[in-house]
N, C-alpha and C positions, 0 to 999 in steps of 0.2 A: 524073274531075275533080269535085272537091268544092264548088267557089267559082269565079267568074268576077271577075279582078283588073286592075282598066283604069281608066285615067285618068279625071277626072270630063267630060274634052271630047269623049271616045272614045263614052262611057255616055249623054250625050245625054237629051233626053225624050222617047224613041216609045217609050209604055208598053205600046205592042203588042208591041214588039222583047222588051220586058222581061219580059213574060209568057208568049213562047216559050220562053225560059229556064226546064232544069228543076232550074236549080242557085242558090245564093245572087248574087249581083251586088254586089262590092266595089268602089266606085268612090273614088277620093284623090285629093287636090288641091284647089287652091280652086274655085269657084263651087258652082252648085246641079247637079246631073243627076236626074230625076225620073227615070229609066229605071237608075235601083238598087233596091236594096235598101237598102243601107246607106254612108253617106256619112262619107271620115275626112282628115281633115288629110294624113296620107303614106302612101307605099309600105309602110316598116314597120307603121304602124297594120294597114293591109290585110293583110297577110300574116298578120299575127299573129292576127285574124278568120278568116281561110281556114283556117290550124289548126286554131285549135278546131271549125272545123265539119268541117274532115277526120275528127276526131276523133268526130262523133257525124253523119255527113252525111245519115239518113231524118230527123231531127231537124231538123237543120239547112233541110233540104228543104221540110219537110212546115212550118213556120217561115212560109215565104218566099210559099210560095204560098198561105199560108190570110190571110197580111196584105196580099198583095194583094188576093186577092178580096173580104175583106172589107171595104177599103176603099169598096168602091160600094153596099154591103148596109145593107137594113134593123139597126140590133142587134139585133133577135130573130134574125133569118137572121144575121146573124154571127154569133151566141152558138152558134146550133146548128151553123155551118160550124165551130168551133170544137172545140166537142166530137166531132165526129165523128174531127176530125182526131188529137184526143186518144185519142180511143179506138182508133183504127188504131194511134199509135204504143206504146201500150200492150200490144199485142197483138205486138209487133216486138220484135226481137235485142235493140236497144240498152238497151230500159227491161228487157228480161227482164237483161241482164247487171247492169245498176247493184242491180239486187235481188237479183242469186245474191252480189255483193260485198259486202252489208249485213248483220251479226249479225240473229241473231235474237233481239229483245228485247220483251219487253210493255213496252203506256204503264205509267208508275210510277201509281198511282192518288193521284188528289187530293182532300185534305180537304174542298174547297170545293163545295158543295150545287149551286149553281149555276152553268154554264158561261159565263153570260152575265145580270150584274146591272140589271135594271129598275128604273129609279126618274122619277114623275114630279111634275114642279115647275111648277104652273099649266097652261099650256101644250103646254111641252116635256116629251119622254119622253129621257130619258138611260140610253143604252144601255153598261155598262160590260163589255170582255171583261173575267173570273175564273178563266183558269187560268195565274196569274202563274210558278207553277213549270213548266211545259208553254212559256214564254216565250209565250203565245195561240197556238198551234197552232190549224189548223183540223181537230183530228176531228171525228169524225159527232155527237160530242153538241155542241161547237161550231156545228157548222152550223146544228145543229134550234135552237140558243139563239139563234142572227142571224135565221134564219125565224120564230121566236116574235115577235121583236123590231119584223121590219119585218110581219107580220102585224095587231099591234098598231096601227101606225102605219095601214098599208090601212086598217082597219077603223073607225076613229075619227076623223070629219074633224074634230074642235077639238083634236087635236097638233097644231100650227104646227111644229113642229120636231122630229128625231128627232136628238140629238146622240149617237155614237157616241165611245168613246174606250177605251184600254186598262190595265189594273192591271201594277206591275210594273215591270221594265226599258225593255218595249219594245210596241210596238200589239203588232205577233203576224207571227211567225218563218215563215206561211203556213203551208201543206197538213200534215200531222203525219205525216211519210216514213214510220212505222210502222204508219201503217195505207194505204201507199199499194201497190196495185193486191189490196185487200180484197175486192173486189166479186166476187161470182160468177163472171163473165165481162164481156167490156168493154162489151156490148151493155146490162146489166143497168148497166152504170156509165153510160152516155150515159141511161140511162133516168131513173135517180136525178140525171145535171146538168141534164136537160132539165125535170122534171116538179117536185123542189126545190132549186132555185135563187136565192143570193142575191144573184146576177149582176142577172139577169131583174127583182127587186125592187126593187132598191136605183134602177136605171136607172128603173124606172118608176113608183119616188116619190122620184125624185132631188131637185126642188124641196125638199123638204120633212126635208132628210138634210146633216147637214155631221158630219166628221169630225175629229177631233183625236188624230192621231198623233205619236206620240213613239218613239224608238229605233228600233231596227230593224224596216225595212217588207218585208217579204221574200213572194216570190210573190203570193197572195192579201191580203195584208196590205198590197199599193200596189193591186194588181187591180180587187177591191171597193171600196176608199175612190173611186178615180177614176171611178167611175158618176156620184158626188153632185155635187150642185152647187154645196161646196165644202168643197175641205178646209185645213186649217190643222195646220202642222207645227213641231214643237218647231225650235228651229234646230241641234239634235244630230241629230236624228231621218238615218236615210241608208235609201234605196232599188235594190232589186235583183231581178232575175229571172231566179236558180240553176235553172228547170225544163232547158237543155239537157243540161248534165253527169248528167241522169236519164235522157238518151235519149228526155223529153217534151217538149211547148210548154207555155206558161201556158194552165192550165186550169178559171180562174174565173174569166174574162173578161178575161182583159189581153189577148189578142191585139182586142178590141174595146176596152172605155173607155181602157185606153193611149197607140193609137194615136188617138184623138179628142181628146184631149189635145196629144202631143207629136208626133205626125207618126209616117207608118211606116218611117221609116230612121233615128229617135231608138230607138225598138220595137223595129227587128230589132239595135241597136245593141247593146241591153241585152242581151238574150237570147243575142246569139249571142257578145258578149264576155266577159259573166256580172259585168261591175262591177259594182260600186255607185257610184252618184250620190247625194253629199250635198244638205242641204236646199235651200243656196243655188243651186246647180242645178237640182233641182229645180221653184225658185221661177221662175227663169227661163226654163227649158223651157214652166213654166204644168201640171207633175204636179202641184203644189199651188198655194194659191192664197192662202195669208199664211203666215209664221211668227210665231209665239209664245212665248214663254217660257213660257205658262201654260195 
């Protein structure tokens, strides 16, 4: 059994009940049930949720129980229940198979000097991703260009603001699948999300961090924005968390600033149906926190 599929008066709120649970909790129908996972208008809805997690169910699993736990955790201690989790499924069938299915390609390399353009104006330090043809992937020189960035920030208290935003079509398409499970080993990978991290940063100079995205927010590209303390979205802009069909969870902190945001049966909603949610949704979930045209 892949998913547990019950009405929402069935599902109830003993979050104890729910946490004996070693499978997903789909509960349909009106009112609220705190004792889910994940909460949907009808039986179809549910079902078609239970698939997809039949389809990838350590995934799906390992999902369920890191967002509950993490629900009562410090976010450092979530970040790190996070990554551990990540790294286990990494090590597992499901993400080993979604990689024997992917060509084997190198990043195309980019003209662009810098992965991540700094520029400051009084004040503010405006942090611009630059690898427009890459759609802002996060690779590893991506990453070092966001820890440059919020480094900068730590280090200087007369930044009042750290505005972050993207070149391009879109913020950034998240993690860069071609360099994903690069790492030596997965131990050597929890090493590196644990020790540079711009989950860890961002949260813990969120005051001081707002975000301006546009186009497509995918994986790390809503993950990270949602630490700051705010962000503001193009009103085209749409949001998504593709890590199950990889046989992973989000692993740059969305199973943490996500849920702090929009609740954890919004979280496992995404994740484990793999939509996207436009702006206006978004706006009213409280993932972002104004639209913009500019």
């Amino acid at each position: 059994m892949a998913s547990i599929v019950i009405p929402t008066e069935q599902a109830g709120d003993d979050l104890h009940w729910l946490r004996q649970q070693s499978v997903p909790v789909i509960a349909f129908g009106e009112g609220s049930a705190a004792a889910a996972d994940v909460l949907v208008p009808d039986r179809k809805s549910a079902e078609a949720i239970a698939e997809r997690a039949a389809k990838w169910p350590q995934a799906a699993q390992v999902l369920v129980q890191v967002l509950r736990a993490s629900e009562t955790l410090a976010v450092e201690s979530a970040l790190d229940v996070e990554s551990l989790a990540y790294a286990t499924l990494q090590g597992g069938g499901e993400f080993a198979a979604w990689r024997q299915s992917q060509p084997a390609e190198e990043i195309p390399q980019d003209e662009n000097d810098e992965p991540v353009l700094l520029n400051r104006e009084g004040n503010t330090l405006q942090a611009q991703l630059n690898r427009p043809a890459l759609r802002n992937s996060m690779t590893v020189a991506m990453r070092e260009g966001w820890m440059t960035a919020l480094s900068v920030l730590e280090a200087d208290d007369s930044i009042t603001e750290l505005q972050f935003s993207g070149r391009g079509s879109c913020f950034s398409v998240g993690g860069e699948l071609r360099e994903f499970g690069s790492a030596p080993d997965v131990a050597t990978a929890h090493w590196v999300r644990s020790v540079h991290s711009p989950a860890r940063k961002v949260h813990a100079l969120r005051e001081r961090i707002c975000f301006y995205v546009h186009g497509a927010c995918l994986g790390s590209g809503v993950e990270l924005p949602a630490f700051a303390s705010r962000v503001v979205a193009h009103p085209k802009s749409f949001f998504q968390l593709p890590e199950l069909q990889l046989g992973l969870v989000p692993g740059a902190g969305g199973t943490v600033s996500i849920p702090r945001r929009i609740g954890r049966q919004r979280t496992a909603w995404m994740v484990l149906s793999g939509r996207r949610i436009n702006a206006r949704t978004a706006l009213e979930w409280g993932l972002v926190d104004a639209l913009s045209e500019t």
